[in-house]
N, C-alpha and C positions, 0 to 999 in steps of 0.2 A: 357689502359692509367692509369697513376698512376697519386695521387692526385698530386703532384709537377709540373707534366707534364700541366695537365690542371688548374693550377692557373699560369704556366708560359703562355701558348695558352693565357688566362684568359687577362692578363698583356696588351699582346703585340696588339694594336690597330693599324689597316693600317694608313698610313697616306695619305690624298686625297686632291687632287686640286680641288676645289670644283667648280661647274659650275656658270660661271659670266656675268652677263649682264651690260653691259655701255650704259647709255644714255645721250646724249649730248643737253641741254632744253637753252631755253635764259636765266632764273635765275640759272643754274649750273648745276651740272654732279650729275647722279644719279647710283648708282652699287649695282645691285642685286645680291647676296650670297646665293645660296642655301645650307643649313647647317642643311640639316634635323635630328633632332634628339637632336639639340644640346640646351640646358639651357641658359636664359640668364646668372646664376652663372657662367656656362662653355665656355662661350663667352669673348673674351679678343682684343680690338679693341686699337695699339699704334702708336701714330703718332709723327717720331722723323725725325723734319727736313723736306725732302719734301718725303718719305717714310710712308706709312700708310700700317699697317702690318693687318691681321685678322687672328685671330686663334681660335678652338672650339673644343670641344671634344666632342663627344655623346657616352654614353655605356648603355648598357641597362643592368638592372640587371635579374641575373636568380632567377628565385621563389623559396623562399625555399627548400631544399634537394635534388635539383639538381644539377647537373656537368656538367662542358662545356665538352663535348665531340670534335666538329668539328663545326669551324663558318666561315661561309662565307659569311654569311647574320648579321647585326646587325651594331654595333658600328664603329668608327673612330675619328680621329683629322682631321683635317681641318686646312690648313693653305693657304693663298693666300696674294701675299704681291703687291702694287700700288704704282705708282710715282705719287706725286702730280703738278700740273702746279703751276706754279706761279702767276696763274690769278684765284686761289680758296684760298677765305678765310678763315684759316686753324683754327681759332679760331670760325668757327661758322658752322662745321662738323653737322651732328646729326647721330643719328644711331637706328634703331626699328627695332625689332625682331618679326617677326608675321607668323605664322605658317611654322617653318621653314626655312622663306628667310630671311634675313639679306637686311636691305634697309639701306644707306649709302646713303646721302647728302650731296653735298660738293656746295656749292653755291660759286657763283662766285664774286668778289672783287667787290665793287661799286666804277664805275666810279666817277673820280674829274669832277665835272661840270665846267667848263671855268669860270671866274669871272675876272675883273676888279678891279686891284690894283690902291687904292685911293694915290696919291702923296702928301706928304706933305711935306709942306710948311719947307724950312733949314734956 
């Protein structure tokens, strides 16, 4: 393998749907991402419209004065994309990264309480 060969190999990262959990609570939905490997720098979380996108990269570096020969084991991107409901309030998302899994809160809009419009007097 010539040096050109394994910094193209090098380059070229799988790209992976990464395993997701949805859980459905009374204060809102919560979506586990498993993204092993990946930095919160290398984490990129966009939410346009009712579309909420996740994507991540993980590469692991080789130790000094070594060459990629052949990887099958190591790095990826990561992309998984969600439709938001209309009953999640989109301005109060959070997101944590903690060994790993990607934790996504999407809380749910708070109810208008019924109230009693005062009449005044014309």
């Amino acid at each position: 393998m010539t040096d050109n060969e394994a910094r193209t190999e090098e380059r070229r990262l799988p790209r992976v749907k990464p395993a997701t959990d949805i859980i459905e609570r009374e204060d809102g939905f919560y979506i586990y991402v498993d993204m092993p490997g990946v930095a919160k720098s290398e984490l990129v979380i966009d939410l346009n419209e009712d579309e909420l996108k996740v994507s991540g990269k993980a590469e692991y570096a080789l130790p000094e004065g070594q060459k990629l020969g052949h990887v099958e084991f190591g790095g990826g991107e990561y992309f998984r994309s969600f439709t938001v409901s209309h009953i999640v309030d989109k301005e109060k998302i959070k997101a944590t990264l903690k060994d790993g899994v990607l934790e996504l809160y999407l809380p749910r809009l708070e109810r208008v309480q019924p109230r009693k419009i005062e009449i005044q007097a014309g």
